[in-house]
C-alpha positions in Angstrom: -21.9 -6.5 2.6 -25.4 -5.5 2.4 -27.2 -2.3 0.2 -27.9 0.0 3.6 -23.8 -0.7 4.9 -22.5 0.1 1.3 -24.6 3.1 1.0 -23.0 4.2 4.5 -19.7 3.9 3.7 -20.6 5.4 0.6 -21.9 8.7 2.4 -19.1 8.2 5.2 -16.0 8.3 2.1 -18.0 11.6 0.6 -18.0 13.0 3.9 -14.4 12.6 4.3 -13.8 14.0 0.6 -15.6 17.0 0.8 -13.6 17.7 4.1 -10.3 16.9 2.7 -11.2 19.2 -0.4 -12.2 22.1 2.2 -9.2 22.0 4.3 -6.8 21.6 1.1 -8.3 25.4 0.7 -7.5 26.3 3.9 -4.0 25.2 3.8 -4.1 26.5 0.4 -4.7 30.0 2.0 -7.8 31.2 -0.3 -10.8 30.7 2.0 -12.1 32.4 4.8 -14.9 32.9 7.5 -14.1 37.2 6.9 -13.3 37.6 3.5 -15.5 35.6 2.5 -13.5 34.1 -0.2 -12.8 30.3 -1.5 -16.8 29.3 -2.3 -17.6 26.3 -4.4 -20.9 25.3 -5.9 -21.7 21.8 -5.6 -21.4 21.5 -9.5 -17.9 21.9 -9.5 -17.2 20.6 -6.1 -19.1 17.4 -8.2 -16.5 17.7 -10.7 -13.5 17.9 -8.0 -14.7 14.9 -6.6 -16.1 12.5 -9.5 -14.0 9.7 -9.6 -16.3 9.4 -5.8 -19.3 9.5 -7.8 -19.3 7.6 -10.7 -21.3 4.9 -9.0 -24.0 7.1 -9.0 -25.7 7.3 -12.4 -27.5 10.6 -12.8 -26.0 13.9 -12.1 -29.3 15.1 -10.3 -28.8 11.9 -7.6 -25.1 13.0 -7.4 -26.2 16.8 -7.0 -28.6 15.2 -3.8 -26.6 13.1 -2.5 -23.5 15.8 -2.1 -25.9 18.3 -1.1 -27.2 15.6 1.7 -23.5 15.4 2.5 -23.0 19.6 2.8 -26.0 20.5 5.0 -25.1 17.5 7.5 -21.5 19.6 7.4 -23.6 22.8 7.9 -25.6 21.7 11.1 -22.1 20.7 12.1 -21.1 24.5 12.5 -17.6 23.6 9.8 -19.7 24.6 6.2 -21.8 27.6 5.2 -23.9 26.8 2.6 -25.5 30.7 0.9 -27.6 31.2 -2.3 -26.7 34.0 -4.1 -28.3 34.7 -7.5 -30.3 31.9 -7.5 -27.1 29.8 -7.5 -25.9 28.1 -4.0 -22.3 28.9 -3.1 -20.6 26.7 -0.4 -17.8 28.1 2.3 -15.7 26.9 5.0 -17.6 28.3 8.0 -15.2 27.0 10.6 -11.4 26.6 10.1 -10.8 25.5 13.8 -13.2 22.8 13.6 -11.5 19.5 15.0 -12.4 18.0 11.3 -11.2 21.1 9.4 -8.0 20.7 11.8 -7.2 17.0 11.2 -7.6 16.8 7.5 -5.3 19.7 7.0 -2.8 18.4 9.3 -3.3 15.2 6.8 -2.7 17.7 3.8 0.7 19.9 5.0 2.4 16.4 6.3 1.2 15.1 2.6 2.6 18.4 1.1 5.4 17.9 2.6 6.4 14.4 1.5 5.3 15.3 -2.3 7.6 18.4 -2.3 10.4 18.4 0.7 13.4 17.6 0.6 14.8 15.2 3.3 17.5 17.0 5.8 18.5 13.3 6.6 16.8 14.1 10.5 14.1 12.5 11.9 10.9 13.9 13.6 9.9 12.0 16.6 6.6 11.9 18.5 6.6 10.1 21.9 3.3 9.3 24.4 2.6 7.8 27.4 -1.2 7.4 28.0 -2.7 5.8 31.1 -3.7 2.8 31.2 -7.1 4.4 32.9 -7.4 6.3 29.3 -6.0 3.4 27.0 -9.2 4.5 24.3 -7.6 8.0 23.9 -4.1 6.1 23.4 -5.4 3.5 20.9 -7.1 6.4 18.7 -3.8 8.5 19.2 -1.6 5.4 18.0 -4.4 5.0 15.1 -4.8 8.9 14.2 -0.7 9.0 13.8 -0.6 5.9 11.1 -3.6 7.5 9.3 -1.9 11.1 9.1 1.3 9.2 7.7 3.3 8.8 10.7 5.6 5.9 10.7 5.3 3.5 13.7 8.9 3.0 15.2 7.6 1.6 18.4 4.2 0.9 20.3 4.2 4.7 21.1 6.7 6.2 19.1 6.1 7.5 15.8 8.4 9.2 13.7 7.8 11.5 10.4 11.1 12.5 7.7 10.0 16.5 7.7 9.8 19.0 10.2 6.2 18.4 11.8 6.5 20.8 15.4 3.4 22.4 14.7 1.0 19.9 13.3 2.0 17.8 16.4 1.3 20.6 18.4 -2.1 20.8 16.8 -2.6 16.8 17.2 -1.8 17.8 21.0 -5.2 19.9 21.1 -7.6 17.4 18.6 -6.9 14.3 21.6 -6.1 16.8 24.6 -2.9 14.9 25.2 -0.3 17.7 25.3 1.1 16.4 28.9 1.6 13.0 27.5 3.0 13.7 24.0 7.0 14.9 23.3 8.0 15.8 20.0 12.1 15.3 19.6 14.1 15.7 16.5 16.8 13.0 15.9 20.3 13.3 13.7 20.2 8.9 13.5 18.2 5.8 14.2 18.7 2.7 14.3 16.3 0.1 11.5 17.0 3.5 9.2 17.2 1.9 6.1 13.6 -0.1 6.6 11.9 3.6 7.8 13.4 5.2 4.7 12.4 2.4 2.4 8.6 3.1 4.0 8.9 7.1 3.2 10.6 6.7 -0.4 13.8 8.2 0.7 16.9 7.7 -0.9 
């Protein structure tokens, strides 16, 4: 891998970071476009995401390159970056952002593996995408594994806790709501191998 590709991915994992931080505040409940509430400076956002950093050496190239990172999310309409008191304060501009919306779907479903308890059902997602749209079906079967989604079949996916709404929301980021049906099951069959993959007992 050359320099120029590393330093991509590089920028391309900060990106994702500092969205992922963002949207944990969302879900969280303590920022907002009105009140105003939940901003960060990139010194302690710096600290929140340092294990990210340490391959830089100096805190003033960590300080540009996050700040490189925030005004890109700032022309994107989802950050608002202010100075106040000489000191720059940074806010989540735009909660319904498609980003802001996928990385918290990523955060609940996470949430909810760290701290429910399992019912013993089984969520369900099933699609049927064209072949004529097979792109918006290959990044549907891709953005279900990434958000933790077991895959049960080629297009069924199935999650241990009660996910209704952050399907419904995954409905609207990939405009497939007429293709997509969320079921809840009491049994499957292959159980034991899907609950060895959640870390159920």
């Amino acid at each position: 891998m050359n320099v120029k590709l590393k330093k991509k991915n590089h920028y391309g994992e900060l990106t994702k970071a500092v969205l992922m931080y963002f949207s944990d505040i969302f879900v969280s409940g303590y920022s907002s476009i009105s009140g105003r509430r939940g901003g960060i400076s990139p010194s302690d956002l710096i600290d929140s995401l340092q294990d990210l950093l340490k391959s830089i050496k100096t805190y003033q190239e960590k300080n540009k390159k996050l700040l490189r990172v925030l005004k890109t999310l700032e022309k994107k309409e989802i950050l608002d970056l202010q100075e106040k008191e000489g000191k720059v304060l940074v806010y989540l501009k735009n909660e319904n952002h498609p980003k802001i919306i996928e990385y918290s779907i990523k955060s609940l479903l996470e949430f909810k593996k760290k701290n429910k308890q399992w019912n013993g059902k089984w969520f369900l997602v099933f699609f049927d995408v064209p072949e004529a749209q097979r792109n918006k079906r290959n990044y549907l079967r891709k953005f279900l594994i990434e958000l933790g989604f077991y895959q049960y079949q080629k297009s069924v996916y199935l999650f241990p806790y009660e996910c209704e709404k952050e399907v419904d929301l995954i409905k609207k980021i990939v405009e497939g709501a007429k293709y997509m049906k969320y079921i809840i099951a009491e049994k499957i069959e292959d159980e034991t191998r899907v609950k060895i993959y959640f870390n159920l007992n």
